[in-house]
N, C-alpha and C positions, 0 to 999 in steps of 0.2 A: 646745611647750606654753606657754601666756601665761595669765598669772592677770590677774581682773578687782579694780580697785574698785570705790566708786560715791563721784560729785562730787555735794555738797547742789546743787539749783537755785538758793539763795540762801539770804542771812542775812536773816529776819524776824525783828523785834523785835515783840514781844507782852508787852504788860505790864511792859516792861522786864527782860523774859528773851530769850534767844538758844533759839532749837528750830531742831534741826538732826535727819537721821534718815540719817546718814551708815554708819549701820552697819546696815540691814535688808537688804540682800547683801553677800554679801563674797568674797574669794577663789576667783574662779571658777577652774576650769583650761580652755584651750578645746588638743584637738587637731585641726588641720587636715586631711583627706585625699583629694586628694594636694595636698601644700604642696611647691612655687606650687601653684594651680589650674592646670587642663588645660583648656582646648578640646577637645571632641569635636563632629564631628558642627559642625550650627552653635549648641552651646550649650555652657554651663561650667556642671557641677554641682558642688555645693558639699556638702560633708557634714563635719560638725563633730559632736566628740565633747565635749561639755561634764559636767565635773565640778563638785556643788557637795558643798565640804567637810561635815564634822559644824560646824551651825549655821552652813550658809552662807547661808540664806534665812530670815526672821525664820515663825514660823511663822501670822500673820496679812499677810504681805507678798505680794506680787505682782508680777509684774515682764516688761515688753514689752518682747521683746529683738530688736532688726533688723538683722543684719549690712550692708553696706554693701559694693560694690563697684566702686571706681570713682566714690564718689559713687553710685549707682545702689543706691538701697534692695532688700533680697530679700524675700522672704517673712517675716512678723513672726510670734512665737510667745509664748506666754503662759506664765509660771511659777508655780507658782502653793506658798506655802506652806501646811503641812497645816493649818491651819483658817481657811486663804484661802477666798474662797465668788468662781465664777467658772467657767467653763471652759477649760483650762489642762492643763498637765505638773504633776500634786504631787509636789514633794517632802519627802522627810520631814527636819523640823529635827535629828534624830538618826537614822541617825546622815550624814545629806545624800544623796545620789543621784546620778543620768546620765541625760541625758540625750541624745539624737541627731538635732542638727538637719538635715534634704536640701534642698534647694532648686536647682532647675534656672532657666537663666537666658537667654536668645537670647546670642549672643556680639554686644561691640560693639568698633570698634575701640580706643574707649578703657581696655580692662579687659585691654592686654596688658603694660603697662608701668605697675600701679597695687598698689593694696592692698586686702586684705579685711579690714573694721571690726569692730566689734563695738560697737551703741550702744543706746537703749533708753531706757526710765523706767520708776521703780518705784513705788507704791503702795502705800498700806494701807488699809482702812476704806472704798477706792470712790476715793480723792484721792490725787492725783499728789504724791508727796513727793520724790522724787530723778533726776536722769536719769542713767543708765549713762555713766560716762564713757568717748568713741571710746578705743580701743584694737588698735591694728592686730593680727591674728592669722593674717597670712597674707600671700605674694604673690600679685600674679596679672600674668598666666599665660601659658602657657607655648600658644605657638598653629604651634608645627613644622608641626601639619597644612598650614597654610596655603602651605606648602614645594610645595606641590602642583602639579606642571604641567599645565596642561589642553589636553595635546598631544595632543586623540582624534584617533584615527587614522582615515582614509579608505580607503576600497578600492575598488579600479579591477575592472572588470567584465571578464573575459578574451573573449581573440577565440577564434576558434576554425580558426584557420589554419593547412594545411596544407603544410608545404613540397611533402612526395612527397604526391600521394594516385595511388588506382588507380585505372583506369579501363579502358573497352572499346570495342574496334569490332565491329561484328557486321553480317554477311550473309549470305544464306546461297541455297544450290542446287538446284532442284524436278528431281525425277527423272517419268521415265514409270514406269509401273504394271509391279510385278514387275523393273524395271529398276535398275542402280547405274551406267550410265554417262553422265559429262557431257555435256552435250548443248554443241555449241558454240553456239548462241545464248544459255543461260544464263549463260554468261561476258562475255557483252555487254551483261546487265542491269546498270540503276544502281546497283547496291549494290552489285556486283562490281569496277564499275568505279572505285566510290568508295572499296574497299578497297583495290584497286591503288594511287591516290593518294595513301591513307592512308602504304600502305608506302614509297612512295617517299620521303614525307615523314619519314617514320621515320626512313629511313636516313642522314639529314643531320639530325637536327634531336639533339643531346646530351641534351635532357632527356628525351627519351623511352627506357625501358627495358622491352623484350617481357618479359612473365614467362613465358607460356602461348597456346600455340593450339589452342581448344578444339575437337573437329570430335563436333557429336554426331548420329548417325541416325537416321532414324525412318521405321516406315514405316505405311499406312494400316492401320485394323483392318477386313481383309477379306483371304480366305483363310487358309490354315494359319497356326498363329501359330509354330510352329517354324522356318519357313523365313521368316514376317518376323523375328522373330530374326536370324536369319542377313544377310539383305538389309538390316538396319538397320546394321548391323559393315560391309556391303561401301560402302555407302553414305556412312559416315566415311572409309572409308578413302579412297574416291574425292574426298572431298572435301578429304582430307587431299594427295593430290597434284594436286589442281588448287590450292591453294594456295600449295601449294612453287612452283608453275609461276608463279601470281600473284608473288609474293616476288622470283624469280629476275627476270622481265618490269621491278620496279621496280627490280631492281640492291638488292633490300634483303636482306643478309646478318645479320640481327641474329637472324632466326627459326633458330635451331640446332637440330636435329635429336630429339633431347632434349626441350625445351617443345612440342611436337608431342605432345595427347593424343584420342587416340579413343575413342569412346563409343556401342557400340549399345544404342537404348534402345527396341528393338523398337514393337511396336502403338502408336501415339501417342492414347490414349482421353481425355484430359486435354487435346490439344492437337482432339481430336472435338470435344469439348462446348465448348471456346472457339471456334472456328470456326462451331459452330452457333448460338450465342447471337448473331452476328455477323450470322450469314446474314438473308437478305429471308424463310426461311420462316415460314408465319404460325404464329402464336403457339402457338395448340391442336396443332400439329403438332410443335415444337418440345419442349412440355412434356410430353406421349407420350413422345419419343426419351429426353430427359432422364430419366426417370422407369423406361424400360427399364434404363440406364444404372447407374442407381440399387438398381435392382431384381436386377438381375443381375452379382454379381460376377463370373462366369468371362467369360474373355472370348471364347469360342467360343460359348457360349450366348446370350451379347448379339448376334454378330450372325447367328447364327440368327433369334434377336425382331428383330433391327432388318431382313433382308433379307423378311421375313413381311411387313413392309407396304411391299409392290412400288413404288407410286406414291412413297412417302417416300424409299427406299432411291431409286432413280433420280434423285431431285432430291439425293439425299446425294452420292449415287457421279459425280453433273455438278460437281455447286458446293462441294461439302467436301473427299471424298476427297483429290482432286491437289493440296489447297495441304498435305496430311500426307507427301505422299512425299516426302521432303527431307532436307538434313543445313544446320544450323546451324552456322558458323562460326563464333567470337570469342576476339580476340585481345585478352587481358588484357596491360595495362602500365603502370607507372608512369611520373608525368609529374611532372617536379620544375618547381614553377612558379617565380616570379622569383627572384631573387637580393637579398638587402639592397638592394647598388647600386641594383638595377634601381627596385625598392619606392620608394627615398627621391627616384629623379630624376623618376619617372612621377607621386609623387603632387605634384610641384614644378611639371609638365610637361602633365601631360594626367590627374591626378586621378580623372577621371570615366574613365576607362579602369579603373578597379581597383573590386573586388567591396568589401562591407563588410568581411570578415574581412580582408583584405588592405590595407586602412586602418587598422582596428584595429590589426594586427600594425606596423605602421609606426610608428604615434603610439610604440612601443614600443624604437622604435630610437631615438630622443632623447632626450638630457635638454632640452632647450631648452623652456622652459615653456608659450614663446608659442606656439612651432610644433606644441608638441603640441593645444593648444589648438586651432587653426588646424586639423586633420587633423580633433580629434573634432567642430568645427563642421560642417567639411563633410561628414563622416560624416553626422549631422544633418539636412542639406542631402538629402545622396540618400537616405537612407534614414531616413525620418522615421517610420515605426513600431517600430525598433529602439530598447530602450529606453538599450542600454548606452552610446553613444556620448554623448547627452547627461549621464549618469551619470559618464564621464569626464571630459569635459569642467568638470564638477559638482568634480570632484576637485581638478582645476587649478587652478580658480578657489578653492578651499578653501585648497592650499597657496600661493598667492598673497596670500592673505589679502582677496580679497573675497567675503564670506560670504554677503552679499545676492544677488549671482550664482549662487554654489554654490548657495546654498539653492532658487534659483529652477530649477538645472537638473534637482537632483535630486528636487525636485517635479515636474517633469516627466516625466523617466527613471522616478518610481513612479507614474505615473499612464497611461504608455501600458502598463508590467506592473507588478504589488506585488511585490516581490523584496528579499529580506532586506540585500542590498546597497545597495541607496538607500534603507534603512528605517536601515542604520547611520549611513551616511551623514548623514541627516538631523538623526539623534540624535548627531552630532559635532558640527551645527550649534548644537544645542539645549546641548548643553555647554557650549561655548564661552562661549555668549550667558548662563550662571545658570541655563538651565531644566533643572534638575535632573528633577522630577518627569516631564516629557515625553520627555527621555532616556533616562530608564529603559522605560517605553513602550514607545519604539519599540524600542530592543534585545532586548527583549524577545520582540522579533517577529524578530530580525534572526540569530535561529541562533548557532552556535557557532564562526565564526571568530574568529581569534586578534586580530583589530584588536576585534571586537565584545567580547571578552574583556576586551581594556588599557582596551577604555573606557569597561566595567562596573566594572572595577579605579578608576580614575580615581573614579568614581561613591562607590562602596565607599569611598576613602580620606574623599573629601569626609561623607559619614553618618557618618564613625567606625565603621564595619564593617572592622578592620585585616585579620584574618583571611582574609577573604573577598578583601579586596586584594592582599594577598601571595600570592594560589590562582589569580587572575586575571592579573597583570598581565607575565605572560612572564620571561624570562629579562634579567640583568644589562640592567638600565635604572635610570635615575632614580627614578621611581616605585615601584619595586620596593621597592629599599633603603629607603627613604622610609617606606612600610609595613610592610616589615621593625623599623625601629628604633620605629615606633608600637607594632609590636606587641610589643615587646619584646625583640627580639632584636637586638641591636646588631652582635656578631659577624659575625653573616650579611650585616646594612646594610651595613657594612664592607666585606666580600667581592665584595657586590653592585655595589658602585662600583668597586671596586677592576678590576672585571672589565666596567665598560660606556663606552661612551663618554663620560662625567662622570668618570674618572678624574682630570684632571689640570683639570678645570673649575673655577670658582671656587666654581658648587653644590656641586658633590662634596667640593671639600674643607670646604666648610662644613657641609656635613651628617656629613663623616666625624666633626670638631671638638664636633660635639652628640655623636655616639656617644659618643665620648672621655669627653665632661661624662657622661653615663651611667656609664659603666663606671669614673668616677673615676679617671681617667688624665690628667695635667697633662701628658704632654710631650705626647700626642697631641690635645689640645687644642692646645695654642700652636702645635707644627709648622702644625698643619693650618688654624689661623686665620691666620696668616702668610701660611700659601700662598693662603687663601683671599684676605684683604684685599690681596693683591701684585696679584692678577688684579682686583678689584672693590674699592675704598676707600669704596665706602659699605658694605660689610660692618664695617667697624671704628665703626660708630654705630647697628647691627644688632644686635653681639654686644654691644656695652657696655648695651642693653636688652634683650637675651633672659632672660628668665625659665631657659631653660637653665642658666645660667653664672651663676645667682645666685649659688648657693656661693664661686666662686672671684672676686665682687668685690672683696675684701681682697687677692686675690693679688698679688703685685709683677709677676710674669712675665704672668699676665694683663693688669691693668690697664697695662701697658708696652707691651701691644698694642693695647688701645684706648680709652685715654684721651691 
């Protein structure tokens, strides 16, 4: 609390008298809140509680009161005594009043190592008789926010690489009519034979693992459907040892007895009308059958309807029937594709040999900045409507620090798709660079991961939204504690370094040192300035200007530290 006088403007001689009006204010009290000033956000509000005693204001007096900070005048306010004529604050000459000045202000860097005035002139009658004499009533300020790392975080686009995936070979065996036995020329067709190769190959090659071989039968929908039934079962089964006989022929042991599964799945009516759609019958014939089809669930009555139209049924029973007598064949197995090794020599070696996910997965076996770079260019390269590769690569170039490149890949990466990932991205650029407003934006768009989070938090600390930064900005980091001790909890701040990689940093210890200055703790102060200026010696010309540590200027064990 600081009391005002008031300085005459000067000594006029009139008449050979002295007039002076040194007493029409007097005694102000002003309280500051919060003294020092704070930085919020990018501006320092200012709010002052001013008291004027009983007859602190003449009651015809008037008085223009301008705080001052930094040199940088605030908002100007009018006081006005009660039968001042004006517009103005009255106060009354008994028995005085309160008054509550606010004023919000851009923050500059001049106003963090300055003071807040209190200046003014006062009047009577319409005529300036006295000016407010400056009087400091405050420091300013105190700008911790500014502590702020603007380390937004990037996010890398994932592949989607398989080490095992599953897979299948399939062929399969045309039986004659009413028939389950193989016919030896069907074991001579190419898909037979490329199954045989298959297994061979099987059997020397490690990455391959059989899980299953499927044997399922079927047979046409014409006659009894009980005994297709029947003939669909004998027809897996037939298929199932010409198989084993296949397996044996490659020397391939892997098919065990066990993964051998059969399946009769009788009348094949599903595999009718796919066959039909296929056929050269013309069209109006086609959509009759279909419509019988459709028309008649059982399926003894459908081909009743379908053997009714003689001419149809004969071009059915030439060109459809016989490709339904059959058993299908396939042999499900996993294939473990490359190895690390393999990954990192091929994409060194012959590159264009590998798919994109098998690039992508690669860039992810290095740290090496360049090479990873190097991998997602060529990703790029072959596959240039994928948007993530250039998105990584966007990334690389981010933590390298050329921003003008990131920025450019990751315009590119959201412009072959909009994807909340190069939409954060973008808005780490926009960080970085001041543009606040644009930041917020895009993240906005950019979903609810945890990097989109720390650098909404970021955002949040820079507004003075502490709250909302402490909710945002993850676990044990810099920024955390940072927005912890804005928001008032020092403790936690504390904790929060104590527990992240800034523990033993020369930030951390200088942030711990502010907590300390909060919480009124002098040794945790000095330890921790100590530690802090041992690691960084421009902090000892930091802390001897922080607004924090005003209190403890007089101190010995302070000032011993950075004076």
């Amino acid at each position: 609390m600081r009391k005002q006088s008031i300085k005459g403007l000067a000594f006029i001689a009139v008449a050979s008298s002295l007039v002076t009006s040194c007493d029409l204010m007097k005694d102000l009290e002003y309280k500051v809140t919060p003294s020092p000033l704070e930085m919020h956000g990018d501006s320092v509000r200012v709010k002052v509680d001013v008291t004027f005693p009983e007859k602190g204001i003449k009651k015809k007096a008037s008085a223009e009161i301008t705080p001052m900070l930094g040199g940088v005048p605030l908002k100007s306010v009018t006081v006005l005594g009660e039968k001042a004529v004006g517009n103005g604050t009255t106060i009354a000459y008994k028995p005085g009043g309160k008054m509550v000045y606010t004023d919000v202000i851009p923050y500059q860097s001049s106003f963090e190592n300055t003071t807040l005035q209190v200046t003014g002139k006062i009047s009577k009658g319409g005529k300036e008789k006295d000016q407010i004499e400056p009087i400091e009533i405050a420091k300013g300020t105190i700008v911790t926010p500014l502590w702020v790392a603007k380390d937004f975080k990037v996010i890398y686009a994932t592949d989607e690489f398989k080490r095992v995936t599953e897979q299948s070979t399939v062929a399969q065996l045309n039986f004659d009519k009413s028939k389950s036995v193989v016919k030896p020329a069907e074991l001579k067709d190419a898909d037979i034979k490329a199954l045989e190769a298959w297994m061979a190959k099987a059997q020397t090659n490690p990455k391959i693992a059989i899980k299953s071989v499927n044997m399922t039968g079927f047979a046409s929908p014409e006659g009894e459907q009980g005994k297709n039934e029947s003939l669909s079962t004998d027809r897996a089964t037939a298929a199932k040892d010409a198989t084993k006989s296949i397996a044996k022929k490659a020397k391939n042991t892997k098919g065990q007895e066990e993964i051998y599964n059969l399946v009769g799945s009788g009348e094949d009516w599903e595999g009718f009308k796919a066959e039909l759609q296929k056929s050269s019958m013309k069209e109006d014939e086609k959509q009759l059958v279909i419509r019988v089809l459709e028309m008649y669930k059982d399926p003894v009555q459908r081909e009743t309807e379908i053997r009714n139209m003689s001419k149809t049924f004969t071009f059915l029973e030439k060109s459809i029937l016989p490709q339904l007598r059959r058993s299908e064949i396939k042999v499900v197995y996993d294939l473990t594709g490359y190895y690390d090794e393999e990954l990192i020599a091929l994409s060194k070696s012959t590159i264009d040999s590998l798919d994109l996910e098998e690039i992508l997965f690669t860039a992810t076996l290095t740290t090496d900045l360049n090479e990873k770079l190097r991998l997602y260019n060529e990703a790029s390269r072959m596959f240039p409507t994928d948007y993530r590769a250039f998105n990584n690569a966007g990334a690389v170039l981010y933590t390298q620090g050329k921003m003008d490149e990131a920025k450019a890949k990751f315009e590119k990466a959201n412009s072959l798709k909009e994807n909340p990932i190069s939409q954060n991205n973008l808005a780490a650029i926009a960080g970085v660079a001041g543009e606040r407003i644009k930041a917020k934006e895009l993240l906005s768009k950019a979903g609810g991961a945890p990097e989109v989070k720390y650098n909404q938090g970021i955002l949040a600390i820079q507004d003075g939204n502490y709250g909302s930064a402490v909710s945002n900005l993850g676990d044990n980091n810099f920024n955390k504690a940072l927005a912890q001790l804005l928001n008032g909890d020092a403790n936690a701040a504390v904790k929060t370094i104590d527990a992240s990689a800034d523990k033993e940093s020369a930030r951390g210890f200088y942030l711990k040192a502010v907590a300390a200055a909060r919480q009124d703790k002098l040794d945790g102060i000095v330890n921790n300035l100590k530690s802090a200026i041992a690691k960084d010696a421009s902090l000892k010309t930091k802390a001897l200007n922080d607004m924090e540590f005003l209190k403890y200027l007089e101190n010995a064990s302070f000032t011993a530290l950075v004076k």
